[in-house]
C-alpha angles and dihedrals in degrees: 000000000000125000105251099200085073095074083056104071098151136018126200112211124193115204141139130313073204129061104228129220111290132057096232091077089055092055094043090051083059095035078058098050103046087050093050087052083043093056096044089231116136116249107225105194140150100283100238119121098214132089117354101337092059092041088060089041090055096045096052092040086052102049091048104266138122127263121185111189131199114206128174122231098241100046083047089107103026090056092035104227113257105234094174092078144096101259128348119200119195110212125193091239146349093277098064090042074068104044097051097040093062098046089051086052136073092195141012127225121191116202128176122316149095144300091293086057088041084047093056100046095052093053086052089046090046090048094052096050097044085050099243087126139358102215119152112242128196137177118230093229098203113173088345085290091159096036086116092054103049093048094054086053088055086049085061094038092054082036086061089233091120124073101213135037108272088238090059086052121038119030099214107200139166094196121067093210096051084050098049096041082047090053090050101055095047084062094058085053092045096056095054 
C-alpha cells in the first residue's frame, strides 16, 4: 500500500499574526511545524515573522524544511516579512496572497487565529464547493478553540445552506498528526 502523505508536498496554514492567549497556540503552531518538516512536506503561509505565523515559520526553518511565504504589499511592514525563510513572495494585495497560496499548496490547515484566518479558510471552503479546487481543508482544532464555529457550520448544514455534508468538507481535528494523515489521504481521493 502506497504512503499517502506523498501525494501532500506542500500545506498552506492559515493562523494569527497574534499569538493568542494561551500558550498552547503558541506550542501547536510548533507541533505543526515539526511534523510538517517530519513529514518532508513544504509549509505555505503568509510570509510575516510575528504571532502564530512566525512561531510555525520558525519551527519548520529550525528543524531543516522549507517555508514559501506569501506577503501583501501593504501588510510587508505590519506583519513584519519574515526574511529568515525559505522563499517570500511579495504579492500587490490580500487576494492574490489567497490565491497563491492556494495554487503552491495541496491542502489547507486553518489554526487558531482571527477574521483574516476565518477569512482564508472560507474562501478555500467556497472554492471547493464551487469546484475552483479541490483542496482538502482542515481546522487545527487546538483547546476547542473552533467548537463555535463548527457548530455554526452544523446549524447550516441542518439548515440545508450548505451543498455538501460538513464532514466532506472541513477535516476537524485536535492532533496535528491525525489532520495531517487525514489530509493526506484526502489527497489521494481528490486526485482520482
Amino acid at each position: 500500500m502506497s504512503d499517502p502523505t506523498l501525494s501532500l508536498e506542500r500545506i498552506a496554514v492559515f493562523c494569527g499574526s497574534a499569538f493568542g492567549s494561551e500558550p498552547a497556540y503558541r506550542q501547536a503552531a510548533v507541533e505543526l511545524g515539526e511534523l510538517l518538516v517530519r513529514r518532508q512536506i513544504v509549509l505555505v503561509y503568509g510570509g510575516g515573522k510575528v504571532g502564530l505565523m512566525g512561531v510555525i515559520a520558525d519551527a519548520v526553518m529550525e528543524g531543516g524544511g522549507r517555508v514559501i511565504g506569501v506577503l501583501p504589499q501593504q501588510l510587508r511592514d505590519r506583519e513584519v516579512a519574515h526574511f529568515g525563510i525559505t522563499q517570500l513572495q511579495v504579492v500587490p494585495n490580500l487576494h492574490e496572497r489567497k490565491r497563491l497560496m492556494y495554487k503552491e499548496s495541496d491542502a489547507v490547515i486553518a489554526m487558531p487565529g482571527g477574521i483574516g484566518t476565518l477569512d482564508e479558510l472560507f474562501e478555500a471552503l467556497t472554492w471547493n464547493q464551487l469546484g475552483i479546487h479541490r483542496k482538502p481543508c482542515g481546522l487545527y482544532d487546538v483547546d476547542g478553540y473552533f467548537g463555535p464555529l463548527v457548530e455554526m457550520l452544523r446549524r447550516m448544514e441542518q439548515h440545508q445552506f450548505l451543498r455538501q455534508r460538513l464532514s466532506e468538507m472541513l477535516i476537524v481535528e485536535r492532533d496535528p498528526e491525525r489532520l495531517v494523515q487525514a489530509l493526506a489521504a484526502a489527497c489521494v481521493t481528490a486526485s482520482r
